[in-house]
Backbone as ProteinMPNN parsed JSONL, in Angstrom:
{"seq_chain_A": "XXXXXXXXXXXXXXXXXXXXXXXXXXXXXXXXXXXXXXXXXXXXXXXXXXXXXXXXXXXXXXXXXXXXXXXXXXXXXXXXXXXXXXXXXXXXXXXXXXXXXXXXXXXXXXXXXXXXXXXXXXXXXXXXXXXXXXXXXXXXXXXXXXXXXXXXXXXXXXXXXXXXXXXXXXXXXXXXXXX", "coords_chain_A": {"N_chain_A": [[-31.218, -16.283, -12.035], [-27.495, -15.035, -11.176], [-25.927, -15.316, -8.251], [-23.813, -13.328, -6.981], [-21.143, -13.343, -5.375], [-19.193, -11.661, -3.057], [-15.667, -11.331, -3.204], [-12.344, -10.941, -2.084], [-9.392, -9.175, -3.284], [-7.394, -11.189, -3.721], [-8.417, -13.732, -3.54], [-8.406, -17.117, -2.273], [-5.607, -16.998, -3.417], [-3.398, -16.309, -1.294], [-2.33, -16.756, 2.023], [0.79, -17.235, 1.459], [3.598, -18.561, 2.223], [7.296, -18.73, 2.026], [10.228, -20.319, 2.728], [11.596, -18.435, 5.207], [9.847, -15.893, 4.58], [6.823, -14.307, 4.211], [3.564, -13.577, 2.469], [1.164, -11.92, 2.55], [-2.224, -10.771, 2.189], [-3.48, -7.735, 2.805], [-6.586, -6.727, 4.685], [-7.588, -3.664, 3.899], [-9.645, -2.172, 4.699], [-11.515, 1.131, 4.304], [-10.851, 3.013, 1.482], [-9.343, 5.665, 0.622], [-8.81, 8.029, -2.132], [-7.598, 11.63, -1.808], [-7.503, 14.565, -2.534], [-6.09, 17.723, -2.714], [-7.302, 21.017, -3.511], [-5.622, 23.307, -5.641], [-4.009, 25.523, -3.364], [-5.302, 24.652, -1.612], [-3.967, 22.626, 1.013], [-3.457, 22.591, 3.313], [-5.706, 23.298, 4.595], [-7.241, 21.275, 3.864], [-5.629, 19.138, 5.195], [-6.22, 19.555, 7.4], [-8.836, 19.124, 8.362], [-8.999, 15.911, 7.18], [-7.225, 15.502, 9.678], [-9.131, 15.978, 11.486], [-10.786, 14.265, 10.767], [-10.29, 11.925, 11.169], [-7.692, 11.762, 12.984], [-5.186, 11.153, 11.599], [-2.83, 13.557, 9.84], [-2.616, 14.532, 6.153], [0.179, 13.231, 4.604], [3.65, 14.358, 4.286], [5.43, 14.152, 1.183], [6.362, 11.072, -0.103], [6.134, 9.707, 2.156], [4.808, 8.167, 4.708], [1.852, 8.416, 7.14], [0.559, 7.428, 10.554], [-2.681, 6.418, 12.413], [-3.787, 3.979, 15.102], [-5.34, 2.116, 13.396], [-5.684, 3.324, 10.912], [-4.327, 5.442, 8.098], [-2.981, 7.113, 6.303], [-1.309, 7.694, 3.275], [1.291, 8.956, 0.675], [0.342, 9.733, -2.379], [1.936, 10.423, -4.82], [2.248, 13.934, -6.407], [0.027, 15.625, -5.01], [-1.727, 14.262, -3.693], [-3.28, 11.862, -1.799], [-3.643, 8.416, -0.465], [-5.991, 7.434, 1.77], [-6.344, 4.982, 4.223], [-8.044, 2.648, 5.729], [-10.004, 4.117, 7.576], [-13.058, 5.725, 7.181], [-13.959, 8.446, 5.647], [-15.668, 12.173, 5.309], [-17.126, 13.804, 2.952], [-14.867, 16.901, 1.985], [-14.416, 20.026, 2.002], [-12.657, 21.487, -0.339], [-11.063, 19.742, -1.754], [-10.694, 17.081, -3.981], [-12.671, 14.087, -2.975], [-12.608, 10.538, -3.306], [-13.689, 7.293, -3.289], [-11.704, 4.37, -2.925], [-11.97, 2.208, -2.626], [-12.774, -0.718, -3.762], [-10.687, -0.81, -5.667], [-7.691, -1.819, -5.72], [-5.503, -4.014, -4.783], [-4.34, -4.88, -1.945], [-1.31, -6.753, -0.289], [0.839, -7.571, 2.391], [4.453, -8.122, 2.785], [6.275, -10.183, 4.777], [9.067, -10.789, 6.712], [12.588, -11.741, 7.239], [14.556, -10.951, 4.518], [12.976, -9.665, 3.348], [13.666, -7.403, 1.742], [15.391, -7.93, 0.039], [14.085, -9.712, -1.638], [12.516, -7.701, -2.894], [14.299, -6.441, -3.972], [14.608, -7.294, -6.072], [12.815, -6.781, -7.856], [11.771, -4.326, -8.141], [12.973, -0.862, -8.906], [13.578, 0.836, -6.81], [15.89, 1.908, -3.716], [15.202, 0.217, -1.098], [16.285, -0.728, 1.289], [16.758, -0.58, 4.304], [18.722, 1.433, 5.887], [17.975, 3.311, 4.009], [14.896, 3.9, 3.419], [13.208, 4.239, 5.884], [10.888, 2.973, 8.174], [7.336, 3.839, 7.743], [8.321, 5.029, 5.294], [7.364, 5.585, 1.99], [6.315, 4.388, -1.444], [5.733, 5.208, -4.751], [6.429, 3.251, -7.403], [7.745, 0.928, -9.777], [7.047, -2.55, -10.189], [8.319, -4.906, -11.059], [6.825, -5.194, -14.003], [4.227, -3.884, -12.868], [2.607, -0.936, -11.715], [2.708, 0.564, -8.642], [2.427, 0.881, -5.315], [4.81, 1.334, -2.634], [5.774, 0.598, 0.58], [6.935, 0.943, 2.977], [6.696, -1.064, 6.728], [7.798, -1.927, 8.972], [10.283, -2.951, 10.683], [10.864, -5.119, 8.995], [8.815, -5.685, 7.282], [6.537, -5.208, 4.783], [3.938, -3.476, 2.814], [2.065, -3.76, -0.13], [0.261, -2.151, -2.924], [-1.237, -2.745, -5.193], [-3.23, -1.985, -8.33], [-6.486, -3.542, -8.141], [-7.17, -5.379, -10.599], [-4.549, -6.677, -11.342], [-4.493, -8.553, -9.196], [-3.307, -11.017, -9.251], [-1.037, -11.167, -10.893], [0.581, -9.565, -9.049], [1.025, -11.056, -7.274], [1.747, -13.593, -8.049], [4.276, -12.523, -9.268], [6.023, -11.721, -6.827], [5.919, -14.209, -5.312], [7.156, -15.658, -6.879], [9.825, -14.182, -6.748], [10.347, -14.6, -3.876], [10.347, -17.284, -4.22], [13.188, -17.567, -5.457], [14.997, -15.965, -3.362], [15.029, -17.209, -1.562], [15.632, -20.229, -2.062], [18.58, -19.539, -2.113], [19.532, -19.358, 0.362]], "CA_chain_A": [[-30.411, -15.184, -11.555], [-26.427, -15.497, -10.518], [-25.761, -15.465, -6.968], [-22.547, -12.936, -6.885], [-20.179, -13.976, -3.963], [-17.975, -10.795, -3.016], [-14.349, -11.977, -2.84], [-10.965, -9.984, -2.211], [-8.813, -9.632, -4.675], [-6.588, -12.03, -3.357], [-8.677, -14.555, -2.497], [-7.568, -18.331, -3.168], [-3.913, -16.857, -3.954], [-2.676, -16.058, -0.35], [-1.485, -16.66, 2.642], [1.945, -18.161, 1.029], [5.128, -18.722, 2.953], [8.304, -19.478, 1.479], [11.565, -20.353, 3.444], [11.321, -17.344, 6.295], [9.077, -14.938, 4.258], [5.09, -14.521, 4.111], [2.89, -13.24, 1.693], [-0.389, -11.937, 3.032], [-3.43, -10.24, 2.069], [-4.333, -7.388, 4.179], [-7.733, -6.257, 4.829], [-7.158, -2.007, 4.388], [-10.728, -0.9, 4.775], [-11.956, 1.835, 3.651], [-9.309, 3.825, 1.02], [-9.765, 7.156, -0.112], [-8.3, 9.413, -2.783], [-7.66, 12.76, -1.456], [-6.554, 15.4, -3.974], [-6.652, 19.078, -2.267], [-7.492, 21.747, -4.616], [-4.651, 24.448, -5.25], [-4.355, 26.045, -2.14], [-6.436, 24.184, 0.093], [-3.053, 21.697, 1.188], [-3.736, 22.24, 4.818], [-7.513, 23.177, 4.972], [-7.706, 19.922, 3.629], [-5.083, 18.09, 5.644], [-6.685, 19.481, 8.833], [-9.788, 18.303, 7.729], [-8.175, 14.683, 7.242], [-6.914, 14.866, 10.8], [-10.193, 16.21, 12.259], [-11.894, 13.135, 10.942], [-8.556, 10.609, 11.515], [-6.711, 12.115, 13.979], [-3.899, 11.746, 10.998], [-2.654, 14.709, 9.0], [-2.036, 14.203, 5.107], [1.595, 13.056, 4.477], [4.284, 15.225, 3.441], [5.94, 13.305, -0.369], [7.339, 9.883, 0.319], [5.81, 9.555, 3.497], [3.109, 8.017, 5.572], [0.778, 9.032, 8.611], [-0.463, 6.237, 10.887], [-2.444, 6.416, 14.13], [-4.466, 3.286, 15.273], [-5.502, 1.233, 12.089], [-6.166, 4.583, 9.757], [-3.49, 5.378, 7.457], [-2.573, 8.191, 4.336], [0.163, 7.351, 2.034], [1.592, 10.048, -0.044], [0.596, 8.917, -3.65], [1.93, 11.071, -5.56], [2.445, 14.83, -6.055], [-1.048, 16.301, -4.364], [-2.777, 12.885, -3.921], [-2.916, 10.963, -0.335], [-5.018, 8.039, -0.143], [-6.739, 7.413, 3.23], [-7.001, 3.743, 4.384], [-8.958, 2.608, 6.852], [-10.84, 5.306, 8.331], [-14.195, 6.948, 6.305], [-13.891, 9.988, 5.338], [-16.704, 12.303, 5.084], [-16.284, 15.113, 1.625], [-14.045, 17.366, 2.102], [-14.49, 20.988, 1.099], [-11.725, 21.859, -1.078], [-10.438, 18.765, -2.329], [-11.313, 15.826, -4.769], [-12.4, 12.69, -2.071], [-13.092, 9.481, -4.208], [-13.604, 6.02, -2.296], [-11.033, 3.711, -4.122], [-11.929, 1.017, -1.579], [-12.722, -1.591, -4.242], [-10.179, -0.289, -6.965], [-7.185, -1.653, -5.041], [-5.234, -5.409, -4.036], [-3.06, -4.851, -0.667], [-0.487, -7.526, 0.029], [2.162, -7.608, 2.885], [5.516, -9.239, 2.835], [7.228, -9.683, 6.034], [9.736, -11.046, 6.805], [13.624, -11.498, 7.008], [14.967, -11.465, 3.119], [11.875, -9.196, 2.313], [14.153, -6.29, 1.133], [16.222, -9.372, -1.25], [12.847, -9.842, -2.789], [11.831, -6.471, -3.592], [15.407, -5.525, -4.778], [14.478, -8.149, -7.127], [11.579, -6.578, -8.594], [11.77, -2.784, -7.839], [14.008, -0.008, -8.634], [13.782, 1.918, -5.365], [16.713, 1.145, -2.987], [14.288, -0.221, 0.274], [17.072, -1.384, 2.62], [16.132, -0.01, 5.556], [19.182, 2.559, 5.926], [17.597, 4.497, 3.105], [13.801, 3.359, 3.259], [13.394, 3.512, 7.04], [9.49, 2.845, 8.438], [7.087, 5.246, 7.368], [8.366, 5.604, 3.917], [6.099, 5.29, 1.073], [7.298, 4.898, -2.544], [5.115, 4.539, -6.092], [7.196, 2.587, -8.218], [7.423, 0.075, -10.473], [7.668, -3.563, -9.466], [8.559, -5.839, -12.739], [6.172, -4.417, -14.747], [3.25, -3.055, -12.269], [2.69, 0.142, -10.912], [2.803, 0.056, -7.235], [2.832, 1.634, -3.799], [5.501, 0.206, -1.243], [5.645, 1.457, 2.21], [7.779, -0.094, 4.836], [5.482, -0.794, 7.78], [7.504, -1.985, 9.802], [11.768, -3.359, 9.748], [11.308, -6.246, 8.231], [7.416, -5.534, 6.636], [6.104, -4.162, 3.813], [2.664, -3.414, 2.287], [2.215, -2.91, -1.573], [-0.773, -2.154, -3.429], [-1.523, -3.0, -7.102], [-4.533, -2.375, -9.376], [-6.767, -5.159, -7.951], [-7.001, -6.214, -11.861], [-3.215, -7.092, -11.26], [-3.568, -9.013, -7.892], [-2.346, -12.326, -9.465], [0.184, -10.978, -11.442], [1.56, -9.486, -8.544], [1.803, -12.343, -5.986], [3.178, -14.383, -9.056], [5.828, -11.966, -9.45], [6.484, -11.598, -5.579], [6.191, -15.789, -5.21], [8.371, -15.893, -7.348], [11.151, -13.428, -6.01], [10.324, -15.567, -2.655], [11.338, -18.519, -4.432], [14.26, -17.638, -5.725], [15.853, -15.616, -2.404], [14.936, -18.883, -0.364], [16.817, -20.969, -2.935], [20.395, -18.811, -2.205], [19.597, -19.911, 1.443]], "C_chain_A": [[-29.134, -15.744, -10.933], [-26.6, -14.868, -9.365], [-24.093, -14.523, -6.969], [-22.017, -13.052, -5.598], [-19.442, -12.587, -3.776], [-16.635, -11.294, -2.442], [-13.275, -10.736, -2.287], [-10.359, -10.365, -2.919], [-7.994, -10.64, -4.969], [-6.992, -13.403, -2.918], [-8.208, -15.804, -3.056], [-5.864, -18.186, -3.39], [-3.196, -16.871, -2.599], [-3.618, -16.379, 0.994], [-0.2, -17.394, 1.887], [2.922, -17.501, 1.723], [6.171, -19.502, 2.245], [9.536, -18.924, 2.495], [10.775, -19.003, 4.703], [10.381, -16.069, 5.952], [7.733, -15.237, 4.556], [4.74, -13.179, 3.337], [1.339, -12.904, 2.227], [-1.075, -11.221, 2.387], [-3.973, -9.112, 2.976], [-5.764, -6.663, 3.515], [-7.562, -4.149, 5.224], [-8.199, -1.645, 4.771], [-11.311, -0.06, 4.391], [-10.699, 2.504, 2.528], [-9.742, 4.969, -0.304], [-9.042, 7.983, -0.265], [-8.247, 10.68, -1.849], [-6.751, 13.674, -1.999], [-7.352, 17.155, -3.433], [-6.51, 20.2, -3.885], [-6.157, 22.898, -4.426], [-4.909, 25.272, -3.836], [-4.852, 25.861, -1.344], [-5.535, 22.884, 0.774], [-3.293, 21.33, 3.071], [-5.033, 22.565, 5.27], [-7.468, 21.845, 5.398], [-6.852, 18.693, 4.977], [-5.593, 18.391, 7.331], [-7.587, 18.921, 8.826], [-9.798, 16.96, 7.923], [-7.996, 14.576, 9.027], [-7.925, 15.325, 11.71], [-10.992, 14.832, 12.274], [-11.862, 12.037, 11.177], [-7.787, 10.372, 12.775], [-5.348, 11.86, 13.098], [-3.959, 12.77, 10.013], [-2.31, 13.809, 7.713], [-0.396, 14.547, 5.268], [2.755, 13.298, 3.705], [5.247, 13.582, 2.266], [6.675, 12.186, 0.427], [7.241, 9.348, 1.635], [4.707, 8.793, 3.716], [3.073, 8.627, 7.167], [-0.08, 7.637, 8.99], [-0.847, 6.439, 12.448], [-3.882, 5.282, 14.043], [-4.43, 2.471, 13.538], [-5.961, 2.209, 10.868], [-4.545, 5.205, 9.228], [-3.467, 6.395, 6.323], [-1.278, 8.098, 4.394], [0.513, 8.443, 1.322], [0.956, 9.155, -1.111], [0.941, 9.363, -4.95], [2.151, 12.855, -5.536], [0.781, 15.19, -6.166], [-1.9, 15.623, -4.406], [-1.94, 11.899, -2.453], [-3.675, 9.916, -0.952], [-4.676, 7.291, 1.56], [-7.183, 5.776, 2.883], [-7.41, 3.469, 5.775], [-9.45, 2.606, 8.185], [-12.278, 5.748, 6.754], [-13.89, 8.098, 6.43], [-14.973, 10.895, 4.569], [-16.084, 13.184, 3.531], [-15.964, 15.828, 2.372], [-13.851, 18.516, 1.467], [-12.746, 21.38, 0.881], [-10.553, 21.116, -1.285], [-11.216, 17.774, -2.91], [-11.047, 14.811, -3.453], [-13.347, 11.852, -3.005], [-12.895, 8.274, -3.526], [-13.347, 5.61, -3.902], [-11.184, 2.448, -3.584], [-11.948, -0.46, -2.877], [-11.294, -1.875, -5.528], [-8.251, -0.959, -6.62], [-6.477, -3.628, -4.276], [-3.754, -4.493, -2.849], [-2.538, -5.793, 0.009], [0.797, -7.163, 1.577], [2.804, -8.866, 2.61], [6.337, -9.218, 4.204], [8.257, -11.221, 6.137], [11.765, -11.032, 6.903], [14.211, -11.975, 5.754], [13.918, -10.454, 2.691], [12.385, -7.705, 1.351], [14.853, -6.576, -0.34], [15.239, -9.515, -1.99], [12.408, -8.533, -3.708], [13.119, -5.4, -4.307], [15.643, -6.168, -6.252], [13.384, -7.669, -8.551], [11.202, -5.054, -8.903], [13.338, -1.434, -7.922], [14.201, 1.04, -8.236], [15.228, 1.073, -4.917], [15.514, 0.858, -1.377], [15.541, -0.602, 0.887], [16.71, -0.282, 3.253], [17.251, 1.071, 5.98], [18.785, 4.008, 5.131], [16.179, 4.912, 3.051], [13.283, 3.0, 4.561], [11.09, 3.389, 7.042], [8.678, 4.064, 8.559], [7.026, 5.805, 5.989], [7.496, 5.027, 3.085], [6.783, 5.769, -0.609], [5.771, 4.696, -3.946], [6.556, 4.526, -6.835], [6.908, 1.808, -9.377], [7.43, -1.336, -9.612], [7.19, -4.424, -10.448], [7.927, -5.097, -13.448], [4.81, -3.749, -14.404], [3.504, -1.861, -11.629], [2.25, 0.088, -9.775], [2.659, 1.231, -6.086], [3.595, 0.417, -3.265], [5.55, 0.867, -0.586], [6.403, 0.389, 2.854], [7.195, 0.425, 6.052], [6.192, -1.181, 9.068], [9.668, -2.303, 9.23], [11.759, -4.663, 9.506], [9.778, -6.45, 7.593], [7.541, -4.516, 5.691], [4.413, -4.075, 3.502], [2.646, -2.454, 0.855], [0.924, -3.339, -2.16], [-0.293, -1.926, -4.546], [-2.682, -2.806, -7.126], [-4.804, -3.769, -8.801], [-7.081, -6.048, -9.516], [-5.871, -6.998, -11.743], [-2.92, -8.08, -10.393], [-2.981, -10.257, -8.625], [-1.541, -12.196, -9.937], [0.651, -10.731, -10.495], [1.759, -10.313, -7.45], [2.124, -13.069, -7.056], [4.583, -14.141, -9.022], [6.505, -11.975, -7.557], [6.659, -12.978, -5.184], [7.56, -16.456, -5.919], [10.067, -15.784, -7.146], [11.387, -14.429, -4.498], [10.98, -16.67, -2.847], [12.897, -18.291, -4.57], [15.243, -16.755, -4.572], [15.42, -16.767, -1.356], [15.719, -19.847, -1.089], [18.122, -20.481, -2.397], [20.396, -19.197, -0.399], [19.988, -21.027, 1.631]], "O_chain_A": [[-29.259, -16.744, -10.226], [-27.357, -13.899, -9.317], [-23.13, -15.289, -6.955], [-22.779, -12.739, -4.683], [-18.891, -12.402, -4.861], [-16.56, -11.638, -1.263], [-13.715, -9.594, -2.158], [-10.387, -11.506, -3.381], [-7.782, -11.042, -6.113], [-6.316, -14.136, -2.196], [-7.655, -15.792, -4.156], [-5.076, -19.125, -3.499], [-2.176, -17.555, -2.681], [-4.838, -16.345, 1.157], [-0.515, -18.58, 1.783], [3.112, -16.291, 1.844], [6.031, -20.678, 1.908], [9.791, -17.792, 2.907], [9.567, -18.844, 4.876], [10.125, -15.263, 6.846], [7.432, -16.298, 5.103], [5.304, -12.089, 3.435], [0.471, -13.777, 2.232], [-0.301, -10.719, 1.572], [-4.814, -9.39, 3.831], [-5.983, -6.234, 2.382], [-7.47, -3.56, 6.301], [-8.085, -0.58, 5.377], [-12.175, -0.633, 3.726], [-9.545, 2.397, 2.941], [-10.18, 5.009, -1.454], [-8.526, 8.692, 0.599], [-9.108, 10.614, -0.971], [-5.522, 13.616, -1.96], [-8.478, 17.616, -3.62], [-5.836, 20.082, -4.908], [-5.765, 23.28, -3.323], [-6.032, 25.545, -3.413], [-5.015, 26.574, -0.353], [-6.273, 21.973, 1.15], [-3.287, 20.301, 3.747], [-5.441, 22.097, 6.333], [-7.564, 21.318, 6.507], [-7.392, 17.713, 5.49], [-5.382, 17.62, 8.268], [-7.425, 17.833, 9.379], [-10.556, 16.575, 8.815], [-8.57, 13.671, 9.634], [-7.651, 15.085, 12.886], [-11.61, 14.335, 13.216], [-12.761, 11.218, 11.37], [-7.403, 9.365, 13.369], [-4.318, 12.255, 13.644], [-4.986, 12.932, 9.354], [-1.854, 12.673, 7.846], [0.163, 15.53, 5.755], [2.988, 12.687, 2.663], [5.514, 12.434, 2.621], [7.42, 12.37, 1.39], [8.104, 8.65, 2.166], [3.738, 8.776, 2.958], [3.899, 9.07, 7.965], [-0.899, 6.993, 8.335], [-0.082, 6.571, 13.403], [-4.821, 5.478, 13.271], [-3.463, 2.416, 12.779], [-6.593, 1.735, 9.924], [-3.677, 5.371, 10.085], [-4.209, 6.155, 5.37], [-0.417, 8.33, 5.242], [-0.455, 9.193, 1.444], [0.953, 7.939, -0.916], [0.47, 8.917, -5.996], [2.243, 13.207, -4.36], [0.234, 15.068, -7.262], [-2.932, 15.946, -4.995], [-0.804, 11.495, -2.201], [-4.381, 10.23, -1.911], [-3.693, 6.873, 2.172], [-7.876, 5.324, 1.972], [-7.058, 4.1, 6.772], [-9.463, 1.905, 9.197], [-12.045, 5.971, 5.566], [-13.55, 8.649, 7.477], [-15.264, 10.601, 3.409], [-14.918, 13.176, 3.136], [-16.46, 15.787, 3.497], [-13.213, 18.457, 0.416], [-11.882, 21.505, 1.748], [-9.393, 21.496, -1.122], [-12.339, 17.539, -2.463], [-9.955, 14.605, -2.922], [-14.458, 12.201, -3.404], [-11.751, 8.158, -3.086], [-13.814, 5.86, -5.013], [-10.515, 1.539, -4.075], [-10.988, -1.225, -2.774], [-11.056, -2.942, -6.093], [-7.456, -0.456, -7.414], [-7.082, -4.236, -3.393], [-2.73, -3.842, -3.054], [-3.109, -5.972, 1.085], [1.614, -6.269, 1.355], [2.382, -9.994, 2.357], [6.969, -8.229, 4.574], [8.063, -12.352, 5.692], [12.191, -9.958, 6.48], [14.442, -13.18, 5.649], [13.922, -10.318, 1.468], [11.692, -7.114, 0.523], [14.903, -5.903, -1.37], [15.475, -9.446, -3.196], [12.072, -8.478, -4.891], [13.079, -4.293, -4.843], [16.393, -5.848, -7.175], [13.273, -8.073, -9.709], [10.435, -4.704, -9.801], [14.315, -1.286, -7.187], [14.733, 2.012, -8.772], [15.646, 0.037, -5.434], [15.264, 1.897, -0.766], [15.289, -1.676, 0.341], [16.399, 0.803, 2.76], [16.65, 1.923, 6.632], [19.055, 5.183, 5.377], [15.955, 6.075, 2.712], [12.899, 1.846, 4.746], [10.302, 3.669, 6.139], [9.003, 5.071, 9.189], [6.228, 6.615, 5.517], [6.881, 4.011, 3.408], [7.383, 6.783, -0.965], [4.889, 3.872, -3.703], [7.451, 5.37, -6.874], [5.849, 2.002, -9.975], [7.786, -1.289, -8.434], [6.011, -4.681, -10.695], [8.518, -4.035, -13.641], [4.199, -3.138, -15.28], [4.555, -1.708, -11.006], [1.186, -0.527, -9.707], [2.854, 2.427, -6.304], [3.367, -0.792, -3.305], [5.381, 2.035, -0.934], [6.252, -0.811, 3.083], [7.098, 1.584, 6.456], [5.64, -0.97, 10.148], [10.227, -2.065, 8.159], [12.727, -5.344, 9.844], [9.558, -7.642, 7.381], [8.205, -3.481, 5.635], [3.719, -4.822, 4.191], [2.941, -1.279, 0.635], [0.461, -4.474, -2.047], [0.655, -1.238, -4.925], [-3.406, -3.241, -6.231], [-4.071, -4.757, -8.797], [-7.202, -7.273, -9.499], [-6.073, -8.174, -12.044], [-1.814, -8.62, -10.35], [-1.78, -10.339, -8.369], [-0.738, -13.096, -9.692], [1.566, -11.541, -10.348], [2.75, -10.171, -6.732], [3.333, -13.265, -6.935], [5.582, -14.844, -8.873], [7.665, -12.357, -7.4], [7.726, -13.108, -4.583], [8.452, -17.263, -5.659], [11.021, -16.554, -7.253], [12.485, -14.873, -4.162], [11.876, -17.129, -2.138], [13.707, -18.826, -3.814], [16.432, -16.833, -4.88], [15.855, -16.751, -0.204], [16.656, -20.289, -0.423], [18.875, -21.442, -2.24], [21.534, -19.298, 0.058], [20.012, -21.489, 2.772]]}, "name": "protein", "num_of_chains": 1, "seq": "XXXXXXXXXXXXXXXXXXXXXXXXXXXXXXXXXXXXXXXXXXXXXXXXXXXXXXXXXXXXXXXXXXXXXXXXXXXXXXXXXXXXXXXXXXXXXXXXXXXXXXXXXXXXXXXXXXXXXXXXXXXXXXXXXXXXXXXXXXXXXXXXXXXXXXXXXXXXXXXXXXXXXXXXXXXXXXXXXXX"}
C-alpha cells in the first residue's frame, strides 16, 4: 500500500525572493464557492455575515474581517476563504478548499511584475486595497486582489501552481534586472 503525504500545491516551489520582492505561499483555509440563487443576493449575503461577520462583496471587491475573507469571483459567485461555512439556504455552497494554489507577492516592484503578466491596470491609483480582479495572467486564469499597498494574493487552478510561480519568477527576474 502507498503512503500518500498531503502537500500544498506549492510545496518545494516557494518561499522565493528576488532583488526586493517575495513570492509566498499562503495558507487560505477553508474556501468556499458561494453562488446565491436569483433573488436570494442578500438572504444569502446575510447569511455569509451571520456565520463570518463578513457580508458577500459587491463586483470587483473584497470583504475582510480577522483572517476570513470573500472575493467577488465573478458575476453572482463569492468565494469564502478562511472561515467554514455551514449550507446556505438559497444559494449553491461548494468547498473549493483543495481546488485552488494561493500565492502572495509583496513587495516594492510588485505592480512592475504583474504589469508584466496581466492586463488589468493594478497600480495602486486605480487598484487601491480591497480590489479583486479575475483576469488573465500570461496565459492562466486568475484572481488578483491587492491586500495590501505593496501586496498581492493570486489564486490559480492548483493544477497550474508551477506554471504560475514560473511565470511570476520569472517577471521577478526580469524587474530586478532593470534595478
Amino acid at each position: 500500500m502507498v503512503n500518500l503525504v498531503a502537500q500544498t500545491p506549492c510545496a518545494g516551489l516557494l518561499p522565493i525572493t528576488i532583488g526586493g520582492l517575495t513570492l509566498s505561499e499562503v495558507e487560505a483555509g477553508p474556501i468556499t464557492s458561494v453562488a446565491p440563487f436569483a433573488g436570494q443576493a442578500k438572504a444569502v449575503s446575510d447569511a455569509v455575515k451571520s456565520a463570518t461577520g463578513i457580508a458577500l462583496p459587491s463586483p470587483n471587491r473584497m470583504t475582510s474581517k480577522g483572517g476570513a475573507r470573500a472575493l467577488w469571483f465573478g458575476k453572482g459567485v463569492a468565494l469564502v476563504t478562511g472561515a467554514d461555512l455551514p449550507a446556505i439556504k438559497g444559494a449553491a455552497v461548494s468547498d473549493q478548499s483543495d481546488a485552488w494554489a494561493v500565492v502572495q507577492l509583496d513587495g516594492a516592484g510588485g505592480e512592475d511584475v504583474l504589469a508584466r503578466l496581466v492586463p488589468v491596470d493594478l497600480r495602486a491609483a486605480h487598484f487601491k486595497k480591497g480590489h479583486t480582479a479575475r483576469t488573465m495572467l500570461a496565459h492562466l486564469t486568475v484572481s488578483v486582489t491587492r491586500t495590501g499597498p505593496q501586496t498581492f494574493q493570486i489564486m490559480a487552478m492548483r493544477s497550474m501552481a508551477k506554471t504560475l510561480v514560473h511565470d511570476l519568477e520569472t517577471a521577478m527576474t526580469g524587474v530586478a534586472a532593470r534595478g
